[in-house]
N, C-alpha and C positions, 0 to 999 in steps of 0.2 A: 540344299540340306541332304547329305544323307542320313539313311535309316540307320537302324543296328538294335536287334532283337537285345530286349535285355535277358538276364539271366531267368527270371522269374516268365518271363514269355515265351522263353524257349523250354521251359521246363513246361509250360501250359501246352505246346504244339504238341510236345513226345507224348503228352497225357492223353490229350483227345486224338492224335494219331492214332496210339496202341488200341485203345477205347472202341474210332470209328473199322479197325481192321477184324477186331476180334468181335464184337458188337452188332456193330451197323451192316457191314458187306456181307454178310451172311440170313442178312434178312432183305438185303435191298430189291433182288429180283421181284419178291413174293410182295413189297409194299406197292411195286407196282402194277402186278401182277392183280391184287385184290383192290387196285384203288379205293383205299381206304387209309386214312389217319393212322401214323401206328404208337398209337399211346404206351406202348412198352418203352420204345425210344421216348417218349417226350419224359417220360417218367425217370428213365435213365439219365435224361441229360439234368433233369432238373434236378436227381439225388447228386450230381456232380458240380449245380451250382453256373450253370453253365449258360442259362436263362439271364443273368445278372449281371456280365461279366460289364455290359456298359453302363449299369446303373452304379450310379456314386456310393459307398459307405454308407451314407448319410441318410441314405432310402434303401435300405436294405439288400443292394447289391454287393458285388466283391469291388469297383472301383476301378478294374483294369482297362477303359477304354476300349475307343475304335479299333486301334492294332488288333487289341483281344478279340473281340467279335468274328474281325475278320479272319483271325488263324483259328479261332472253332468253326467257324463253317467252311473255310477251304478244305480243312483236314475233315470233316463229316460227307462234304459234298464229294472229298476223291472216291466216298465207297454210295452214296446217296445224296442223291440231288434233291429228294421229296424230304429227305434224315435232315436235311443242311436246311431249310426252310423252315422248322420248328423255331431254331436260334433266331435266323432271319426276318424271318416275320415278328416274333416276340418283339425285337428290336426295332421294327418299323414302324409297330402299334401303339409302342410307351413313348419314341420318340418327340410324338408332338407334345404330351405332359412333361417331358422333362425339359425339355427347351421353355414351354408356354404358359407350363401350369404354375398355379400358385403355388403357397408354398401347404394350404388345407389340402390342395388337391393332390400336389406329391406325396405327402402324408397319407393320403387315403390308399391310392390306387399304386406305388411304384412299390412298395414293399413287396404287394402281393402278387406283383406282375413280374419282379427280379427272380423271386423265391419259384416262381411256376408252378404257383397255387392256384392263379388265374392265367388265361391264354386270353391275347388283344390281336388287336386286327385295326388297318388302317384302310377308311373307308372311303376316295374320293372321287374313282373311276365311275362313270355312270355310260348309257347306251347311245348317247351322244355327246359326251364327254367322255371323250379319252388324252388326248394329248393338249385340249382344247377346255383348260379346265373354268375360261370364263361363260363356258357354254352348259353349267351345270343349273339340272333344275330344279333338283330337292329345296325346300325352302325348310325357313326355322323363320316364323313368326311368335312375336314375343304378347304374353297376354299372363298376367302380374309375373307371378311369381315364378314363370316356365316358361317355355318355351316349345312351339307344338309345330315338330317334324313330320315333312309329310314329302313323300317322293323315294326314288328306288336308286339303290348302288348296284353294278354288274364286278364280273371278274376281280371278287375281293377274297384277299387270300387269307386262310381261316376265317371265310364264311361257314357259320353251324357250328363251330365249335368254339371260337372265341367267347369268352364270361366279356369284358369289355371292348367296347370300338370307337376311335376316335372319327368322327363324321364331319364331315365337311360342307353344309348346305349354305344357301344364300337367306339372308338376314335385310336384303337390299339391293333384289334384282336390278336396279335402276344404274346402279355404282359397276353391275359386273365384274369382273375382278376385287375391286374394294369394296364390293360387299359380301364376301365370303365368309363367314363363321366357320371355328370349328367347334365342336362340342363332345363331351366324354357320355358315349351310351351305355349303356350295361343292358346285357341281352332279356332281363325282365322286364324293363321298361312297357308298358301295355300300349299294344297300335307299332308294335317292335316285332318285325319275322322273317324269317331265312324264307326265301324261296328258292331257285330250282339249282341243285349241285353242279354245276358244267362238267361233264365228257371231256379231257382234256385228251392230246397229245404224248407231251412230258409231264414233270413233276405231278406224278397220278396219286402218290402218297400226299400230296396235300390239298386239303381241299376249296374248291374257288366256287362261289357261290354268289347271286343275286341277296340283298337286301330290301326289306320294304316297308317306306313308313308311312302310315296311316295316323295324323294328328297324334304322333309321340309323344307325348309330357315329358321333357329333359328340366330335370332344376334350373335355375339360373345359374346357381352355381359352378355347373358344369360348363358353363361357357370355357373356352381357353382363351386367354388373353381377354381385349374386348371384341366387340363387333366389327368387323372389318379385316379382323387381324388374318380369316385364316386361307388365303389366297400365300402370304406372308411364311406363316407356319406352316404348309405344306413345303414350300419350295427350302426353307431350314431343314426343314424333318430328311428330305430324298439327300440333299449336299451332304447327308452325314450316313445314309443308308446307304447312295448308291457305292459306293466301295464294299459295301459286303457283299452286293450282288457282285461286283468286280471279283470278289475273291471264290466265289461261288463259282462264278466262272472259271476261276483258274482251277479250284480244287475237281470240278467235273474233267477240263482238260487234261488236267495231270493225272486223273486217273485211267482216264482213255492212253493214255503213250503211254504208261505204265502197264497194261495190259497187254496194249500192241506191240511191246518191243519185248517182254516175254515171249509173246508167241512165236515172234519170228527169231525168236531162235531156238522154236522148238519144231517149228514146223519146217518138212523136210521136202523139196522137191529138186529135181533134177539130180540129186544124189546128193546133195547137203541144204543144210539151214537155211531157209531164207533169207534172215539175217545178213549174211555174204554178200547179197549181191549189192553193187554200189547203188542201183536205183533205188533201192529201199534204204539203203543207207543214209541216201541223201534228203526222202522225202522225212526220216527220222529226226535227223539232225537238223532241221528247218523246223518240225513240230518243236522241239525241245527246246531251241531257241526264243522262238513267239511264245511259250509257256513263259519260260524264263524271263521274257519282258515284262509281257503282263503282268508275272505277280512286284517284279518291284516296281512298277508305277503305280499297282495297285497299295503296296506300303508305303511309294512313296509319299501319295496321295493321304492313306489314314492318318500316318504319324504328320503330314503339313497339315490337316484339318484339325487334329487333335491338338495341335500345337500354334495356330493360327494365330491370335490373340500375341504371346511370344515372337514369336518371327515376323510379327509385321506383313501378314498376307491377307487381303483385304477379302470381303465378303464376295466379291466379284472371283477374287481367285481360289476361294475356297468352293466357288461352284465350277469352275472352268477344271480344277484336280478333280474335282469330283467326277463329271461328266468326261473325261479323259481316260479315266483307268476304269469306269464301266463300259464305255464305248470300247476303246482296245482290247478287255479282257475279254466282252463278251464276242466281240468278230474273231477273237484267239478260238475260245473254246467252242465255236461252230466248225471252222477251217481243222482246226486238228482231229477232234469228232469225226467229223469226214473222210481226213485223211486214216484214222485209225482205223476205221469199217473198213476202207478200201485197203487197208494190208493185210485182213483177215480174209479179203476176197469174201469169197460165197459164205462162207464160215460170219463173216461180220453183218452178216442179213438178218441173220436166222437169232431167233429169242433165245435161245440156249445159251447164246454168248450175250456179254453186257454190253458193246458198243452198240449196237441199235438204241439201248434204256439212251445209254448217255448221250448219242445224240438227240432223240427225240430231247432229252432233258437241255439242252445247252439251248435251244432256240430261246424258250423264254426267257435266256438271260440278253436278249439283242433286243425285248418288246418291252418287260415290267419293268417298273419307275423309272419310264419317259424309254420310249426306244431312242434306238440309234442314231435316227432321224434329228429328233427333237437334244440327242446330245450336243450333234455338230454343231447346231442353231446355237447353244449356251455358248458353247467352247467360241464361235465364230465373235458374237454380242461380245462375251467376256472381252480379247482381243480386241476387237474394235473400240469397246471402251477405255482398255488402258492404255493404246494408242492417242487418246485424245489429249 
């Protein structure tokens, strides 16, 4: 299947392009420069609706799908990597309610989570549980009417500032796997608290922080789906997210060679432009190429997911697209990163200029929701099953 932007998607990219040039890139050093959240931007994107774009009509978003997501954060991530995680996280957090939730619970929480009256956060990595998610030890023991959470989430992104968190504990450590629950928190919940910010690397504008729960009372209500279900609902939730990180990584890429091919044609040695010489030429046109993959697997991949159910592409291949165009975009936008520093020479070290931010920023797209590693292993499984 191929893609093809429709009219009204491409009128969305020119929006949040102009937006994230005039906007975004003019704050971005300093967001990560003060590592700190910058609620000017989350405030902005949410007066433009922008928070929504993959919740339905029907829950108070605009209705535009994965495509949409993914061309607002590629075009925010070309000028901010920590800017482009606002969207992206918002959509990682509501994703397991809108897949899992009822329809009281849609009701309650996606209105207010499309609009960006509240900021959510999805909670399943723990300090022994990273990739390894039947290894989690937070529990959710049920006793009437609640449910009382007790154990610690690491490196969850909008930790401290999220109003809701979708949490992932065991319900029936015995089952592993098929006893994961998930359940919808809300940051007042009592025996509910942020512990320590992480010092990060990249993306310093947003913030990753520890969770920790102390006999939580969660309603029953808040359950998603039933017991058992959210081993299930995590791995739905990531096949639909990770292509925004995919685009994340292309929007960080393309702003790195967009940089670097400016300068070299501004920068003068030996008696003209850099630019000239075919060695650079060549390292150029080899970035621009890998950008240029990356992002169409990465649409090709939203619009097959988006479109899954129609086309006849089975849940196994909707994780194998998925895991395919995060893996590639994010090895893209490390490789060109790299090569972009190395065309500014000395110039590309030094914090004055952006490719140092943008590389530090592009790693975390090869580690969050499932690294590289753990994509091959999907992509490989996938294959092997429809092989049989």
């Amino acid at each position: 299947m191929l893609y093809q932007l429709t009219e009204e998607l491409e009128m969305l990219r020119q929006v949040v392009s102009r937006m994230a040039a005039e906007k975004v890139a003019p704050r971005a050093a300093a967001i990560d420069e003060e590592d700190t959240y910058p609620w000017d931007l989350k405030e902005l994107f949410t007066g433009q609706g922008l928070l929504g774009a993959g919740v339905p009509e029907a829950y108070g978003g605009s209705g535009q799908g994965l495509p949409a997501v993914c061309l607002i954060v590629e075009e925010i991530a070309r000028a901010s990597a920590s800017a482009s995680l606002i969207v992206a996280a918002q959509e990682l957090g509501l994703m397991p309610i809108l897949l899992a939730g009822s329809e009281g619970q849609k009701q309650k929480y996606l209105p207010e989570l499309a609009s960006g009256e509240r900021i959510c956060a999805f909670a399943l990595t723990e300090p022994n549980a990273g990739s390894d998610a039947g290894g989690i030890k937070t529990r959710a023991r049920r006793e009437g009417g609640r449910y009382l959470i007790s154990g610690q989430k690491c490196f969850i992104t909008n930790g401290g500032v999220a109003d809701v968190y979708t949490v992932f504990a065991s319900t029936d450590p015995e089952k592993g796997l098929k006893g994961l629950s998930a359940f919808i928190v809300e940051k007042n919940f009592p025996g509910f608290a942020v512990g320590k910010k992480e010092k990060k690397m990249g993306v310093r504008g947003s913030p990753t922080a520890e969770l920790i729960f102390e006999d939580c009372p969660v309603p029953a209500e808040n359950l998603l789906g039933k017991e058992g279900d959210g081993f299930k609902i995590a791995m739905m939730t990531l096949d639909r997210t990770r292509p925004v990180i995919g685009a994340q990584a292309v929007g960080i890429a393309q702003g790195a060679l967009d940089y670097a091919v400016n300068y070299t044609r501004e920068r003068v040695q030996f008696g003209r432009p850099i630019a000239s010489f075919q060695g650079l030429q060549f390292m150029m046109a080899d970035m621009a190429t890998k950008v240029e993959a990356a992002r169409q697997l990465v649409y090709k991949a939203a619009f097959t997911i988006e479109n899954a159910a129609e086309l006849g592409v089975s849940p196994a291949g909707v994780s194998r697209y998925s895991s395919m165009c995060k893996l590639f975009a994010s090895d893209v936008a490390m490789q060109v990163t790299v090569d972009a520093v190395q065309l500014l020479g000395g110039y590309g070290y030094m914090k004055e200029y952006p490719l140092e931010r943008m590389m530090r920023d592009a790693k975390i797209t090869q580690i969050y929701e499932g690294t590289n590693q753990i994509q091959r292993l999907v992509i490989a499984r996938s294959l092997l099953e429809k092989g049989k």
